[in-house]
PyMOL Python script that loads the backbone (N, CA, C, O; Angstrom):
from pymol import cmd

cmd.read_pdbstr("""\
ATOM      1  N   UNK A   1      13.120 -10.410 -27.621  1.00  0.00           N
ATOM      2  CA  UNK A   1      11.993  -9.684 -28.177  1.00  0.00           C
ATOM      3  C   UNK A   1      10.722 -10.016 -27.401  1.00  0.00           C
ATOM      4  O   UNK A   1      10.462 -11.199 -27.186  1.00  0.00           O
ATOM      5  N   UNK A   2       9.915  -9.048 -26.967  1.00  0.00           N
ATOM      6  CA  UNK A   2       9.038  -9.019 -26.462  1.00  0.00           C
ATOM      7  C   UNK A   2       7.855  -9.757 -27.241  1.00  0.00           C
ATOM      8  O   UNK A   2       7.609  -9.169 -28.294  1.00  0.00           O
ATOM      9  N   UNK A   3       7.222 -10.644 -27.068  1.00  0.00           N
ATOM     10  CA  UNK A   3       5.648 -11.494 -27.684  1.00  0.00           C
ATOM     11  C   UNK A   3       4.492 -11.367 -26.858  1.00  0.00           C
ATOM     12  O   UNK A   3       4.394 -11.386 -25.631  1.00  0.00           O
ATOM     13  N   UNK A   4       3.713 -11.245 -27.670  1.00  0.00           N
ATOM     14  CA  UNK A   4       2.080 -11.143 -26.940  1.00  0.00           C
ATOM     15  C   UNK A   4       1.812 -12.386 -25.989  1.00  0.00           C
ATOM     16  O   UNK A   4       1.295 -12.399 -24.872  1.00  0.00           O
ATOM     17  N   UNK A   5       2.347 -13.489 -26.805  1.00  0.00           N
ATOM     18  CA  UNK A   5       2.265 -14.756 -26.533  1.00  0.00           C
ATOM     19  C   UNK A   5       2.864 -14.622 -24.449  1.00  0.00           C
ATOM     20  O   UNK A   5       2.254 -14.897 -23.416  1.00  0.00           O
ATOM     21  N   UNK A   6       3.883 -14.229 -24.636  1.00  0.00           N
ATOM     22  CA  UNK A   6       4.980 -14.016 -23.369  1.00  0.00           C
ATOM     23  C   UNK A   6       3.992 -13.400 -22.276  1.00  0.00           C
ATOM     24  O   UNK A   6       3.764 -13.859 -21.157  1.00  0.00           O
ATOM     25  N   UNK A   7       3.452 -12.238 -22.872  1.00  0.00           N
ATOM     26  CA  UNK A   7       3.100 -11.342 -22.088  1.00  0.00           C
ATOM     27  C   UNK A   7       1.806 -12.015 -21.622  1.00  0.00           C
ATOM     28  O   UNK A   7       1.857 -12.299 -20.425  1.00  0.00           O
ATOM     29  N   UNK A   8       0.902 -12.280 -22.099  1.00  0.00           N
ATOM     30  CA  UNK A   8      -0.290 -12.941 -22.069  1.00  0.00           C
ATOM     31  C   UNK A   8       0.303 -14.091 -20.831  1.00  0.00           C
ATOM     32  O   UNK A   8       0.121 -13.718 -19.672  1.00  0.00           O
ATOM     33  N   UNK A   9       0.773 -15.019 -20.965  1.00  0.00           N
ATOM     34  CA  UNK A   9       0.950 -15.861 -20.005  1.00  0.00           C
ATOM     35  C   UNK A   9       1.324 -15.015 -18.987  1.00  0.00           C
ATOM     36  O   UNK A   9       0.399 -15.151 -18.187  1.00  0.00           O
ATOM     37  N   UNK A  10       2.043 -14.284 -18.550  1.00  0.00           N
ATOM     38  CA  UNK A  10       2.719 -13.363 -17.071  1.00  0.00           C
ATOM     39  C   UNK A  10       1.287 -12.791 -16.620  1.00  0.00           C
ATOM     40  O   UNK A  10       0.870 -12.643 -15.471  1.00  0.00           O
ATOM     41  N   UNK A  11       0.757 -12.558 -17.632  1.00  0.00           N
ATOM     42  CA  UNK A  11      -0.733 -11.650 -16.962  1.00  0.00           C
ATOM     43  C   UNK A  11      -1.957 -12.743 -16.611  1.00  0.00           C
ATOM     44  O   UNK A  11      -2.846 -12.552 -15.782  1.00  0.00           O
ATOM     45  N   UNK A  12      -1.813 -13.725 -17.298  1.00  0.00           N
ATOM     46  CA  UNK A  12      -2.636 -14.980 -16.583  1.00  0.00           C
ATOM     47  C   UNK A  12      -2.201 -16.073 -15.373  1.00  0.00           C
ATOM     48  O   UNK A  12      -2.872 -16.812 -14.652  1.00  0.00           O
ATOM     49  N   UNK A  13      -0.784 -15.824 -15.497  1.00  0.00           N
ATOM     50  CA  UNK A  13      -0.119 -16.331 -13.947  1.00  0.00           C
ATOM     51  C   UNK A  13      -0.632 -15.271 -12.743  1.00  0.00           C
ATOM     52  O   UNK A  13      -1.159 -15.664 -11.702  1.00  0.00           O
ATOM     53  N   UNK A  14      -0.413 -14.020 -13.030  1.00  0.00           N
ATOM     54  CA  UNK A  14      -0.429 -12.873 -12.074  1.00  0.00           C
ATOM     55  C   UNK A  14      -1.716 -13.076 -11.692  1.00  0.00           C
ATOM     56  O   UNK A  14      -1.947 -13.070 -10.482  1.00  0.00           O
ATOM     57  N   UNK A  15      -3.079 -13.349 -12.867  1.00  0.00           N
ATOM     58  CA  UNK A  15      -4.415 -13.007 -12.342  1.00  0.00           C
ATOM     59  C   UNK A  15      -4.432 -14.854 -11.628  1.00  0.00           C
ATOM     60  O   UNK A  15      -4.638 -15.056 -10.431  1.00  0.00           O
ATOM     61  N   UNK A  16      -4.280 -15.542 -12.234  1.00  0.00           N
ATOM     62  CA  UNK A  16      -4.394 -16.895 -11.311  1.00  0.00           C
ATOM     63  C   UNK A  16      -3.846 -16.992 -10.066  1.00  0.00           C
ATOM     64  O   UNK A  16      -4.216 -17.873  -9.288  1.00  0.00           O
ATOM     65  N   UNK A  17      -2.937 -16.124  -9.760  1.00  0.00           N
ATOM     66  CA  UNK A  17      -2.275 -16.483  -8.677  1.00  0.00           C
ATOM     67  C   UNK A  17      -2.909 -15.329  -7.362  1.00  0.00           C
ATOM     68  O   UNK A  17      -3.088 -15.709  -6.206  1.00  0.00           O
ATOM     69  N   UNK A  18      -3.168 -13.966  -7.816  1.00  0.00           N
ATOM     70  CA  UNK A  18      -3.797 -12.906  -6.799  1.00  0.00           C
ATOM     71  C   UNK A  18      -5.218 -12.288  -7.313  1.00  0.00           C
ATOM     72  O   UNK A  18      -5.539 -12.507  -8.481  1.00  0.00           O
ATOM     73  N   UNK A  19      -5.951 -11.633  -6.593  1.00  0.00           N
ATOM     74  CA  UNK A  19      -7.523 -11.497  -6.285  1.00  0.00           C
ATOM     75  C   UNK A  19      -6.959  -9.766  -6.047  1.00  0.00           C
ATOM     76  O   UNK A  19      -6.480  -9.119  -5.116  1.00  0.00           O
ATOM     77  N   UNK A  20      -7.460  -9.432  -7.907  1.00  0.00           N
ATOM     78  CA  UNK A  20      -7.274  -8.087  -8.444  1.00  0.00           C
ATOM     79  C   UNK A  20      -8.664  -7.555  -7.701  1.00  0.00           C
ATOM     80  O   UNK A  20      -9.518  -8.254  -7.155  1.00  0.00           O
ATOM     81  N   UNK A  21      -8.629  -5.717  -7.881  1.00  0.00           N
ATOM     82  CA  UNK A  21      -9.809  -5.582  -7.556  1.00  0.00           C
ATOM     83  C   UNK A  21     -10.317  -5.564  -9.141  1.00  0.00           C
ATOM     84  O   UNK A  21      -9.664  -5.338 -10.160  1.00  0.00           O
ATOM     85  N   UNK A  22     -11.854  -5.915  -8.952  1.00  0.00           N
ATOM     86  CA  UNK A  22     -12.674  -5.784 -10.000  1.00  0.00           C
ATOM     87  C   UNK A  22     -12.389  -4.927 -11.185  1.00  0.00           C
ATOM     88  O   UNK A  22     -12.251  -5.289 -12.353  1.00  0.00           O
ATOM     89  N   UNK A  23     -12.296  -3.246 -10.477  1.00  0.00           N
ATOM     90  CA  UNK A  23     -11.855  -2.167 -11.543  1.00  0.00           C
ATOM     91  C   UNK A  23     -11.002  -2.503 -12.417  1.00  0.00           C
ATOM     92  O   UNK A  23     -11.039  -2.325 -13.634  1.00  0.00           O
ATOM     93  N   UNK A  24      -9.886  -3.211 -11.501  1.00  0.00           N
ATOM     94  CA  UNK A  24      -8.791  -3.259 -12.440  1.00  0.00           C
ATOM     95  C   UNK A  24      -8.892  -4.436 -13.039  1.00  0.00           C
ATOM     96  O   UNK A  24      -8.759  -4.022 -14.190  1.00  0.00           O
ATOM     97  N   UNK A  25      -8.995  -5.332 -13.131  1.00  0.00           N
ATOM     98  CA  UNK A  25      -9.329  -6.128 -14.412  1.00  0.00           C
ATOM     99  C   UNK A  25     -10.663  -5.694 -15.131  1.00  0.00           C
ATOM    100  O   UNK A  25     -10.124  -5.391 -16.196  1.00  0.00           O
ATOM    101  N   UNK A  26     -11.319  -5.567 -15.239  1.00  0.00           N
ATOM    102  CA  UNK A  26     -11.628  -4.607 -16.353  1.00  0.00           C
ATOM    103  C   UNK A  26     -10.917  -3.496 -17.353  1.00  0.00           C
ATOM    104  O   UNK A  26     -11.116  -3.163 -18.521  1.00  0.00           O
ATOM    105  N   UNK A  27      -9.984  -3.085 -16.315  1.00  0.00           N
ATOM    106  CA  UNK A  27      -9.392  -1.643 -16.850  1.00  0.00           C
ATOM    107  C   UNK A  27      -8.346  -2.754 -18.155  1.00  0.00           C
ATOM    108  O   UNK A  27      -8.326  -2.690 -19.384  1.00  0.00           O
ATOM    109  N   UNK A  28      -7.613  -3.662 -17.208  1.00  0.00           N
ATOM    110  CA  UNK A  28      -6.645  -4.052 -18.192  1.00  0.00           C
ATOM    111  C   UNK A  28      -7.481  -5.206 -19.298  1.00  0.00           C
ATOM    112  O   UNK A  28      -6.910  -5.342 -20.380  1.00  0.00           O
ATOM    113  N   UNK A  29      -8.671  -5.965 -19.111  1.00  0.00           N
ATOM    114  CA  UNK A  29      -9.216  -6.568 -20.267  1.00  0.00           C
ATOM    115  C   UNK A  29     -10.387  -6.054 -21.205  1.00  0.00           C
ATOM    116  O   UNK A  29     -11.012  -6.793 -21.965  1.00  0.00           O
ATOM    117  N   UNK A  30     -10.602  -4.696 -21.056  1.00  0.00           N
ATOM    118  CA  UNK A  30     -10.632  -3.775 -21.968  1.00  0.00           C
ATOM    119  C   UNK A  30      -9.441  -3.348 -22.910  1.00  0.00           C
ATOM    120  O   UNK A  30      -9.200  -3.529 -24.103  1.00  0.00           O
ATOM    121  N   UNK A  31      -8.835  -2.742 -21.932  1.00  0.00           N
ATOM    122  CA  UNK A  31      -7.292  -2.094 -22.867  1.00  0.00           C
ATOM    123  C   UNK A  31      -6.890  -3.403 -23.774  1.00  0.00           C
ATOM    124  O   UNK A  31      -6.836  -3.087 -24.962  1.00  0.00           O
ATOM    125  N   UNK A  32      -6.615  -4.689 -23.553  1.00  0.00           N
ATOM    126  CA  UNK A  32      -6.023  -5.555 -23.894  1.00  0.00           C
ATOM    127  C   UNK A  32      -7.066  -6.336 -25.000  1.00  0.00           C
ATOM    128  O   UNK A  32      -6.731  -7.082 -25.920  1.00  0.00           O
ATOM    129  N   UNK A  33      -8.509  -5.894 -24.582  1.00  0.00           N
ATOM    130  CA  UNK A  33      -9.415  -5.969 -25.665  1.00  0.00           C
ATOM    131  C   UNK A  33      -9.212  -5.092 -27.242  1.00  0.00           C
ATOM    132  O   UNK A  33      -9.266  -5.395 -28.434  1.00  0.00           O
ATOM    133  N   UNK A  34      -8.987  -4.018 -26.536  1.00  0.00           N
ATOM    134  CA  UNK A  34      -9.097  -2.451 -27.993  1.00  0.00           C
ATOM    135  C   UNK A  34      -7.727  -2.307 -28.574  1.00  0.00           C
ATOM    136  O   UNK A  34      -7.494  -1.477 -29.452  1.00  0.00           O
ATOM    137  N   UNK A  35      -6.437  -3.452 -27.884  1.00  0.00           N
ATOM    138  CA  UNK A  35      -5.288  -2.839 -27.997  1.00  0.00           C
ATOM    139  C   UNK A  35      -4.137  -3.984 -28.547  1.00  0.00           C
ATOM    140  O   UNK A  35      -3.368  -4.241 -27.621  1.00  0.00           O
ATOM    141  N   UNK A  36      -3.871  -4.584 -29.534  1.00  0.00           N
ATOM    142  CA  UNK A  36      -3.473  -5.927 -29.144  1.00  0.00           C
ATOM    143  C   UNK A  36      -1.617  -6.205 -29.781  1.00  0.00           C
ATOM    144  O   UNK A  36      -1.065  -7.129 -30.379  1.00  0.00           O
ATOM    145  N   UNK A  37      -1.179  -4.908 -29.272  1.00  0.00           N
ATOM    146  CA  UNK A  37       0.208  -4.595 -29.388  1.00  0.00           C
ATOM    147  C   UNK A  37       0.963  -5.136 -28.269  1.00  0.00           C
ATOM    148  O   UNK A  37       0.635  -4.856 -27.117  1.00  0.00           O
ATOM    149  N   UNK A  38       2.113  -6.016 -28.572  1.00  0.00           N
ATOM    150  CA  UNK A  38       2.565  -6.413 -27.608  1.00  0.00           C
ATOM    151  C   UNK A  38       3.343  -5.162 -26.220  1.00  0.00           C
ATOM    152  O   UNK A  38       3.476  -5.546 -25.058  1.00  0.00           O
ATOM    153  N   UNK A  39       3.668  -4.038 -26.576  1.00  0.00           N
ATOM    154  CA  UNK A  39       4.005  -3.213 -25.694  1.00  0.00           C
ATOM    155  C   UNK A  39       2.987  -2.379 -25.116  1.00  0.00           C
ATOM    156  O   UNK A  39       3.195  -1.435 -24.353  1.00  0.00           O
ATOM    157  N   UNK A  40       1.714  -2.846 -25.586  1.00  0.00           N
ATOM    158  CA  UNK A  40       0.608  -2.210 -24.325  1.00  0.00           C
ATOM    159  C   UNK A  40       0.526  -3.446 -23.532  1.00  0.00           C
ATOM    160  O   UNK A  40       0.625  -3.327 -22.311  1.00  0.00           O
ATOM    161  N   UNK A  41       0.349  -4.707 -24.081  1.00  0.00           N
ATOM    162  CA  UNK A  41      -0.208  -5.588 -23.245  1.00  0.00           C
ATOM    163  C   UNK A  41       1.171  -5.277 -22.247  1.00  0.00           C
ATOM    164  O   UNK A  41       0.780  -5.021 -21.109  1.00  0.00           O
ATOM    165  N   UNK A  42       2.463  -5.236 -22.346  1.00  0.00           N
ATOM    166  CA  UNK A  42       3.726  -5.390 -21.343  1.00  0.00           C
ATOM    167  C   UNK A  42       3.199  -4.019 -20.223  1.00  0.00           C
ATOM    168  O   UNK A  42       3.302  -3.928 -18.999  1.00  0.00           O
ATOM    169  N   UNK A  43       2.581  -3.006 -21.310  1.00  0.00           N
ATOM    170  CA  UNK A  43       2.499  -2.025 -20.027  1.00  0.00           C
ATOM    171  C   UNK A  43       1.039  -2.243 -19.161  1.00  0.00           C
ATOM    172  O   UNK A  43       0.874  -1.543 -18.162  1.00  0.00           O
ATOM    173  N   UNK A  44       0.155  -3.065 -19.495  1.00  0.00           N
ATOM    174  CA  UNK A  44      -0.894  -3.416 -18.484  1.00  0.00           C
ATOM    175  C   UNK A  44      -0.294  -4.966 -17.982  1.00  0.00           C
ATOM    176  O   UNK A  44      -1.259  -5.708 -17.796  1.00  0.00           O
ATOM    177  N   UNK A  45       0.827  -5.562 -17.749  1.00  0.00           N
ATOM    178  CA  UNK A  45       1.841  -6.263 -17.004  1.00  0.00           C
ATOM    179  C   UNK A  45       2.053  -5.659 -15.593  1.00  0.00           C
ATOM    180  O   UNK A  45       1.745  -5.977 -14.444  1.00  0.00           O
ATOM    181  N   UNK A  46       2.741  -4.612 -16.217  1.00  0.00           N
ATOM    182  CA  UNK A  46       3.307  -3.519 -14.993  1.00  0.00           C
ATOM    183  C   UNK A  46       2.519  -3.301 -14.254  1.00  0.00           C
ATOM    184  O   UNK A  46       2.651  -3.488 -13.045  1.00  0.00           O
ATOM    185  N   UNK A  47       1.235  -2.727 -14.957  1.00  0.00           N
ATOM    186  CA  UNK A  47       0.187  -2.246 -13.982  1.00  0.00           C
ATOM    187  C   UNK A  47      -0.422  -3.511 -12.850  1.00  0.00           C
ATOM    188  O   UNK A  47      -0.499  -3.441 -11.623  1.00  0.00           O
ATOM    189  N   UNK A  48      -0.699  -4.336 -13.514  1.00  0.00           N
ATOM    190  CA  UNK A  48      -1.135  -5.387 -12.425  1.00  0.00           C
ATOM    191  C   UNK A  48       0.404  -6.234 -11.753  1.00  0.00           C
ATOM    192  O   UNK A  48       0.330  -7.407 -11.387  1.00  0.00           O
ATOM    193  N   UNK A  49       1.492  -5.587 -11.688  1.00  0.00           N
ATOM    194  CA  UNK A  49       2.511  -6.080 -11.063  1.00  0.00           C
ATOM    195  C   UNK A  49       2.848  -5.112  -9.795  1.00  0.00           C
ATOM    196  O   UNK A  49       3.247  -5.448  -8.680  1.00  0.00           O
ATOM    197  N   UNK A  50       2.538  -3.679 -10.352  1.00  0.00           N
ATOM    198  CA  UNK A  50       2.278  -2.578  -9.601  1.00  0.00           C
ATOM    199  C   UNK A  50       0.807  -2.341  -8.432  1.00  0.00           C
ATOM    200  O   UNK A  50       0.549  -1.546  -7.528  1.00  0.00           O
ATOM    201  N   UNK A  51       0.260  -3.258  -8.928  1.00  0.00           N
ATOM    202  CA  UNK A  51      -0.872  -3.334  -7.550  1.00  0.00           C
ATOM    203  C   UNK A  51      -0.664  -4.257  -6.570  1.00  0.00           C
ATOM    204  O   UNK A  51      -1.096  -4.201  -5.419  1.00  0.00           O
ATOM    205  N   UNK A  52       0.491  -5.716  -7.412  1.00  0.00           N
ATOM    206  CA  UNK A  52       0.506  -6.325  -6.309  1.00  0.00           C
ATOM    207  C   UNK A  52       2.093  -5.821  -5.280  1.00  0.00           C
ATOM    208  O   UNK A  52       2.376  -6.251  -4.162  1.00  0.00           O
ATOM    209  N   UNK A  53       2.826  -4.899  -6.042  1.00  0.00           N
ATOM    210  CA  UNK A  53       4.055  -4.387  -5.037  1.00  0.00           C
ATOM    211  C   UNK A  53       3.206  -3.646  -4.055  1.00  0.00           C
ATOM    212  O   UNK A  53       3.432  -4.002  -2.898  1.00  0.00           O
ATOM    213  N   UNK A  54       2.233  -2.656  -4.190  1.00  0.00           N
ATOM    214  CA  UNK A  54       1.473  -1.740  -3.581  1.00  0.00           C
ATOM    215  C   UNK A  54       0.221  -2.676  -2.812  1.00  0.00           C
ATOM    216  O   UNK A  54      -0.816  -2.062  -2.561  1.00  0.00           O
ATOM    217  N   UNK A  55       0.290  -4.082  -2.450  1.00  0.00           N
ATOM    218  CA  UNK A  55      -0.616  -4.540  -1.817  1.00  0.00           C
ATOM    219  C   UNK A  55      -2.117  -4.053  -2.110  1.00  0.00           C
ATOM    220  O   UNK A  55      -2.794  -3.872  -1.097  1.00  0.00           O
ATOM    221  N   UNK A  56      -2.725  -3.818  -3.318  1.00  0.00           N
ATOM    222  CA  UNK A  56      -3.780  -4.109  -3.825  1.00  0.00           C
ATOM    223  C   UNK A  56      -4.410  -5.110  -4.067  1.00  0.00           C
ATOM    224  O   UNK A  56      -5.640  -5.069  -4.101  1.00  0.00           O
ATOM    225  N   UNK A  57      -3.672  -6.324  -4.308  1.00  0.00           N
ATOM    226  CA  UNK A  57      -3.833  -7.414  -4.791  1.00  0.00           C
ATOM    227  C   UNK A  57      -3.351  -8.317  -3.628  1.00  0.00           C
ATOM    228  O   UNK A  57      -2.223  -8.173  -3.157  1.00  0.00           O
ATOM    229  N   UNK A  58      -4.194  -9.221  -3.185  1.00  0.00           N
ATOM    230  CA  UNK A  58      -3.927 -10.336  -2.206  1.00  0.00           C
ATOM    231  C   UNK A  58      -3.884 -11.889  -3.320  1.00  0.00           C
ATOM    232  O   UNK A  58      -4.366 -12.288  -4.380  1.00  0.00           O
ATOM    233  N   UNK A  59      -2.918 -12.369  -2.170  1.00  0.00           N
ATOM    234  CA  UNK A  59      -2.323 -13.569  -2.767  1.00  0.00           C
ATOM    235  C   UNK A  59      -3.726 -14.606  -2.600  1.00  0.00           C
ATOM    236  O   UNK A  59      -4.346 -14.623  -1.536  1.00  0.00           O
ATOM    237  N   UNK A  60      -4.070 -15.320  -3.589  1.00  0.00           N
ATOM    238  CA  UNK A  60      -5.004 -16.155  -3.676  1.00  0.00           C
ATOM    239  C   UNK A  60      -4.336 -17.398  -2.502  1.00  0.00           C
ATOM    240  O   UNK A  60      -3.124 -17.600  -2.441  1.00  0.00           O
ATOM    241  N   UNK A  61      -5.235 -18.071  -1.717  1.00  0.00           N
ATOM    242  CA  UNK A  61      -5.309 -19.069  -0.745  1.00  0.00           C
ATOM    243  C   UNK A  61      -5.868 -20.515  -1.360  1.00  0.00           C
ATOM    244  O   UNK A  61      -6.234 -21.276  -0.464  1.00  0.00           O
ATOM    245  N   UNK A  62      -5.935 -20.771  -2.011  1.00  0.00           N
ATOM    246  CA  UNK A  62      -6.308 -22.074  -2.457  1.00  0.00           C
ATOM    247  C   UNK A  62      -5.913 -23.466  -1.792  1.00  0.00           C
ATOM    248  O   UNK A  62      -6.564 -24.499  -1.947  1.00  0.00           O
ATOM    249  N   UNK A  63      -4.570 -23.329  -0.907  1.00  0.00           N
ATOM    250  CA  UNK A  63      -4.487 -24.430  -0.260  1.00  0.00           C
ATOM    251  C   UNK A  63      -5.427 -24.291   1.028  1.00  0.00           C
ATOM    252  O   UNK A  63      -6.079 -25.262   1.413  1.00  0.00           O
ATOM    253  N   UNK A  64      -5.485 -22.903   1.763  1.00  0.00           N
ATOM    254  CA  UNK A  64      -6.516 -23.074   2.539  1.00  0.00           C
ATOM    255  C   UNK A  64      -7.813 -23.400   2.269  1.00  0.00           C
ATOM    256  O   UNK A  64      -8.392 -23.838   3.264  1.00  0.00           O
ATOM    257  N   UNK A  65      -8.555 -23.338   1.163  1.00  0.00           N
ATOM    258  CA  UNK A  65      -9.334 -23.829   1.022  1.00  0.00           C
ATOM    259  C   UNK A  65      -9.748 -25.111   0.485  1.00  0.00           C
ATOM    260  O   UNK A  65     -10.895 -25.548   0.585  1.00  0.00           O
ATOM    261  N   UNK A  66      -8.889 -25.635  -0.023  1.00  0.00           N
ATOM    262  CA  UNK A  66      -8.485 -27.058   0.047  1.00  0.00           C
ATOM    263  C   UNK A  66      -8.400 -27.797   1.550  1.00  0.00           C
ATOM    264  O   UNK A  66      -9.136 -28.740   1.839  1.00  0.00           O
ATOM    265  N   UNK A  67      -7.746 -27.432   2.150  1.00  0.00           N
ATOM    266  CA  UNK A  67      -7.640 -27.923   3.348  1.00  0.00           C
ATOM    267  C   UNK A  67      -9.076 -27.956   3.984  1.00  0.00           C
ATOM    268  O   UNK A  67      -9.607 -29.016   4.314  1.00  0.00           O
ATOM    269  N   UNK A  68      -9.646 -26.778   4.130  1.00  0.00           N
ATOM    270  CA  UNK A  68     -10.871 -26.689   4.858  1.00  0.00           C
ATOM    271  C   UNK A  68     -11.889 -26.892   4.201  1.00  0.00           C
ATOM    272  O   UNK A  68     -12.958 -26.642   4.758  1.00  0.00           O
ATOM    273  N   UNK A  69     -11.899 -27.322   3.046  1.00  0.00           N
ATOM    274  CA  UNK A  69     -13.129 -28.341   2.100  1.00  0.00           C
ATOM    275  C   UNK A  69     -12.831 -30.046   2.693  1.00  0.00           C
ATOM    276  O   UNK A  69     -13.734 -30.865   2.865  1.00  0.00           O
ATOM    277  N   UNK A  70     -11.764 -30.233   2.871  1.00  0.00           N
ATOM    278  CA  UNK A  70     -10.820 -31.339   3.728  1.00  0.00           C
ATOM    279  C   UNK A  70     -11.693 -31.806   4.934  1.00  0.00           C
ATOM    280  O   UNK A  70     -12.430 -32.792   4.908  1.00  0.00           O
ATOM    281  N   UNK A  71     -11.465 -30.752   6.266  1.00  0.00           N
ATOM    282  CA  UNK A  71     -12.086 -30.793   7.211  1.00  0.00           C
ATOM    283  C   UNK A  71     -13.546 -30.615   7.203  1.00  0.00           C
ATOM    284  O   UNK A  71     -14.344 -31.006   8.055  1.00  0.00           O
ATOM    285  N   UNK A  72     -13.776 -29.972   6.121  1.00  0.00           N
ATOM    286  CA  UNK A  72     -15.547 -29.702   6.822  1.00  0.00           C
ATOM    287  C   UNK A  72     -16.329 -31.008   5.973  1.00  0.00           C
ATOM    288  O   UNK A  72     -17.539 -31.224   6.046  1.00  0.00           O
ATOM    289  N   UNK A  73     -15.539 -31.663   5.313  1.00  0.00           N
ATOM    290  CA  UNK A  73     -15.374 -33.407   4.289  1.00  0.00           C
ATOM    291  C   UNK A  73     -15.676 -34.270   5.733  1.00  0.00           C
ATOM    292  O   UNK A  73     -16.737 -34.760   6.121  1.00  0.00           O
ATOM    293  N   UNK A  74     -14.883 -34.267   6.112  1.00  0.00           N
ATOM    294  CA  UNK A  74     -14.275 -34.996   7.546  1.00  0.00           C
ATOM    295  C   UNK A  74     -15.214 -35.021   8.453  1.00  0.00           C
ATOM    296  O   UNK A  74     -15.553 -36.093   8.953  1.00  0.00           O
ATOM    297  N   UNK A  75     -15.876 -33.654   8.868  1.00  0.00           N
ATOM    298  CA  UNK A  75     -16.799 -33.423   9.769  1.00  0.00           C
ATOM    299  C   UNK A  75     -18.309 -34.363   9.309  1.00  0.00           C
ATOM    300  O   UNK A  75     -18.842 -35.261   9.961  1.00  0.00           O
ATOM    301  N   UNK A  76     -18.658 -33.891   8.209  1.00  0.00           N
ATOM    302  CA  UNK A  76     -19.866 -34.365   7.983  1.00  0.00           C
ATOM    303  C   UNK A  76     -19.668 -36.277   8.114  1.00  0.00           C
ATOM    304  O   UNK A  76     -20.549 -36.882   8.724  1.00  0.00           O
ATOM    305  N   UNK A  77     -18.716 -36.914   7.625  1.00  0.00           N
ATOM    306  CA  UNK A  77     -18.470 -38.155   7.678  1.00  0.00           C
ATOM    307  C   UNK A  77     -18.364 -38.806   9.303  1.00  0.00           C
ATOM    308  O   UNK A  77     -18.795 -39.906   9.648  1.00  0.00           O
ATOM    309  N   UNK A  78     -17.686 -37.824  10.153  1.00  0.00           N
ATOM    310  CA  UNK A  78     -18.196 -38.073  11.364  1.00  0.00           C
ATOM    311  C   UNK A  78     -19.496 -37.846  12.114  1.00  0.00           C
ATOM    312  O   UNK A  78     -19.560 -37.811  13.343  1.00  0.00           O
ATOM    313  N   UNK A  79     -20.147 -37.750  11.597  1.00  0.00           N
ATOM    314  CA  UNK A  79     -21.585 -36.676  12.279  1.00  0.00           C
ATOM    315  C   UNK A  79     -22.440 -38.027  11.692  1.00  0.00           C
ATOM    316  O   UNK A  79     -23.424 -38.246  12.398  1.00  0.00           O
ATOM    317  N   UNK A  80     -22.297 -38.938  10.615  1.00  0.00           N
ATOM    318  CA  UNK A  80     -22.741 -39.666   9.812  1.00  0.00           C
ATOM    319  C   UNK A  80     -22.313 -41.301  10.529  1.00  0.00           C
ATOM    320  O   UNK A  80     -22.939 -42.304  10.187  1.00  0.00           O
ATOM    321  N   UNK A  81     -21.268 -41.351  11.456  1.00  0.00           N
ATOM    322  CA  UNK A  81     -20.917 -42.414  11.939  1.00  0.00           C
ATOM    323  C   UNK A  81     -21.624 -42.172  13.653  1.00  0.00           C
ATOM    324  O   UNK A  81     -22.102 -43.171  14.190  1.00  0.00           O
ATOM    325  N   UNK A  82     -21.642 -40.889  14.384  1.00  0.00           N
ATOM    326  CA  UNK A  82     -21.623 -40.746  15.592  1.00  0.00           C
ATOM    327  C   UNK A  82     -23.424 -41.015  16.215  1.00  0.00           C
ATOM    328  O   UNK A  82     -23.682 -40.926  17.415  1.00  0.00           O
TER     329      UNK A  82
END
""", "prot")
cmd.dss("prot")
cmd.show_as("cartoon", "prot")
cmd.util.cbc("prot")
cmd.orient("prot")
């Protein structure tokens, strides 16, 4: 059986994990605002699962920027010894 509970987490993995465009999160935390049936929230699932099959949605980079908060860490600590 389908739960809000279920669905809610898949749609907060999906948005934590890729960089929606703007429109569309709005579109779906409106709907999911006015609407709080578990088979709409499953069908604004789809929709933001459907932007990222259709490359709308880019995969969030967080280790790169980890890394290069890393190095530019690094840099200033050398600039501070040299």
């Amino acid at each position: 059986m389908l739960t809000s509970e279920y669905v809610s987490k898949q749609i907060n993995d999906l948005v934590s994990k890729y960089d929606f465009p703007f429109p569309a999160i709005q579109d779906v935390y409106n709907g999911l605002r006015d609407c709080d049936h578990p088979n709409y929230a499953a069908q604004q699932l789809r929709y933001l699962n459907n932007l990222v099959s259709a490359a709308k949605a880019t995969r969030k980079t967080i280790w790169f920027y980890f890394m290069w908060n890393i190095v530019l860490f690094n840099h200033k600590e050398l600039e501070v010894f040299l």
